[in-house]
C-alpha positions in Angstrom: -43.3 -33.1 239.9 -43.9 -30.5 237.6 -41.2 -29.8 235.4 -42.8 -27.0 232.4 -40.8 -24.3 231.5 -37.8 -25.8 234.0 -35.0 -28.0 232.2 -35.4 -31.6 233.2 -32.1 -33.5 234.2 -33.4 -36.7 231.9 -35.8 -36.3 228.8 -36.6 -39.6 227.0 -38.6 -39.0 223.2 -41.0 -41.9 222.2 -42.4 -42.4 219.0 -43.9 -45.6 216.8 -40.7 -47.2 216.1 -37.8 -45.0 216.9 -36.7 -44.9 213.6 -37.7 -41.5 212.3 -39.1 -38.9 214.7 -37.7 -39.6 218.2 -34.3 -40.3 217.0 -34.4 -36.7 215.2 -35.6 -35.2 218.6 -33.0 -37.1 220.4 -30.3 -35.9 218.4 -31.8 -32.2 218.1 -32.3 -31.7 221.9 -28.2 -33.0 223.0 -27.5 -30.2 220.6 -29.9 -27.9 222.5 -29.8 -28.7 226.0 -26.5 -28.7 228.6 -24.0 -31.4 228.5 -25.4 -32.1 232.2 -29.6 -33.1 230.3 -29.6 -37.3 229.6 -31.2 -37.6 226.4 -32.4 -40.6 224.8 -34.9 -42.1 222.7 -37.2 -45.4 222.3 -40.2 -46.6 220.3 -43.7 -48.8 221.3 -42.0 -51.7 218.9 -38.6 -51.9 217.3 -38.1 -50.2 213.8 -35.1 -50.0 211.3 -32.8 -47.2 211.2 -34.5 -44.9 208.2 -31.9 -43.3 205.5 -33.8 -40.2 205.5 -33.3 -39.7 208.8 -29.8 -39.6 208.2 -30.1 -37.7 205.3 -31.7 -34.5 206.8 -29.7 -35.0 209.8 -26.9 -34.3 207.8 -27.6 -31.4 206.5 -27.6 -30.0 210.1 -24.1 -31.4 210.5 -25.4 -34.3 212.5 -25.5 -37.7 212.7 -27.1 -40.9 214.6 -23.6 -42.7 214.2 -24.2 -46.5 214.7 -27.0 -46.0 216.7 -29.9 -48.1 216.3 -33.6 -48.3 217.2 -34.6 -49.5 220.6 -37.3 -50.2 222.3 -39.6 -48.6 225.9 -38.6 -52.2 227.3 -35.0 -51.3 226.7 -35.2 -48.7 229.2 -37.3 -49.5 231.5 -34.8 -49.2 233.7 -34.0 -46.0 233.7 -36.0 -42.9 235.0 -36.5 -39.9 233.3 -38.0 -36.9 234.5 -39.8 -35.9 231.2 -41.1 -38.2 228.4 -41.7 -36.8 225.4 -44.2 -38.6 223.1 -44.5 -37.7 219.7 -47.3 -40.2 218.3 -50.6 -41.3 219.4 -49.4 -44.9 220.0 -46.6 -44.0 221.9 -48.5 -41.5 224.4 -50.9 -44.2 225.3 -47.7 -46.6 226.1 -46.2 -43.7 228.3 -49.1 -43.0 230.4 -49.5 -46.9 230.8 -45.6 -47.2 231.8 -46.1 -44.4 234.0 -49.1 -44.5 235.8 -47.5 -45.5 239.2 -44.6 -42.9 238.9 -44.2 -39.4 239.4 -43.0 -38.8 235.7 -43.8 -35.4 233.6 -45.3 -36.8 230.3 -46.1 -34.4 227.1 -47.6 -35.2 223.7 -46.0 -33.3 221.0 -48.6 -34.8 217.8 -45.5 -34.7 215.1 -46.6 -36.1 211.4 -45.3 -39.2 210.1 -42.9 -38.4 207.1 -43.2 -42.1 206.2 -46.6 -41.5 204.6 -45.3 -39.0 202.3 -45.1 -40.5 198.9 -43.9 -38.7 195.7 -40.3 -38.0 194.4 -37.2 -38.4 196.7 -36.9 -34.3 197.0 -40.9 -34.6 197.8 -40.2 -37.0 200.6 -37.2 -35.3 201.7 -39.2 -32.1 202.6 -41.2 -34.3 204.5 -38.5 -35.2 206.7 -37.1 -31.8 206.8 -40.6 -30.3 207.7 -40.4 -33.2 210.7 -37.1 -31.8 212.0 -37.8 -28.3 212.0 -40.8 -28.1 213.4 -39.4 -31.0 216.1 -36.0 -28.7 216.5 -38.6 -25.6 216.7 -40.3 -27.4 219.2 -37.4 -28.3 221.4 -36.2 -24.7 221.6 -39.4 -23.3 222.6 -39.8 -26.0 225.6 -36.3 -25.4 226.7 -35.3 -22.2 226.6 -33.8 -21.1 229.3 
């Protein structure tokens, strides 16, 4: 099934940890897509929820509430029709978890704001660079 340039009825976004990038695209795309799109997020291995996540969320008037990192075995029960990955790591455990099913899978490389060292405004912009160019990103894929 080929889904580009239609909107999927499920997108899951997959990075490292799901602490920083996927969560952003997560929350980015429910306030993009239609009520009716199941969005969700997951990492390769479980991470801790990242402040500057929140942060730059924030400043978008959005928030990750009390939600927490989980993991690709967390939803391996549920089907999506697109997944998302957003980090070399987490491709390579997509097209592993999907080999046998008929599931649209797309690699969006998106930098690691966690590298970024410097001054809290200088990591910041890393984080807001991350969510623009994801929210950018988003908008373009799914426009309808």
């Amino acid at each position: 099934m080929i889904l580009t340039g239609a909107l999927p009825r499920s997108v899951l976004f997959v990075c490292g940890m799901n602490a920083v990038r996927s969560p952003m695209a997560e929350l980015l795309a429910r306030n993009i897509l239609p009520k009716t799109t199941f969005v969700a997020s997951a990492g390769v291995r479980v991470g801790e929820r990242d402040p500057f996540v929140d942060a730059v969320l924030a400043e978008e008037s959005l928030s990750l509430n009390d939600r927490q990192p989980r993991t690709l075995e967390d939803m391996e029960d549920d089907y999506f029709d697109l997944i998302v990955t957003l980090a070399p790591e987490a491709h390579h455990a997509a097209l592993e978890l999907t080999r046998s099913m008929a599931v649209e899978v797309e690699y969006w490389p998106t930098a690691d704001p966690t590298t970024v060292a410097g001054t809290r405004e200088q990591i910041l912009a890393a984080y807001r660079d991350v969510r623009e160019r994801l929210k950018a990103r988003i908008a373009t894929r799914f426009a309808a």
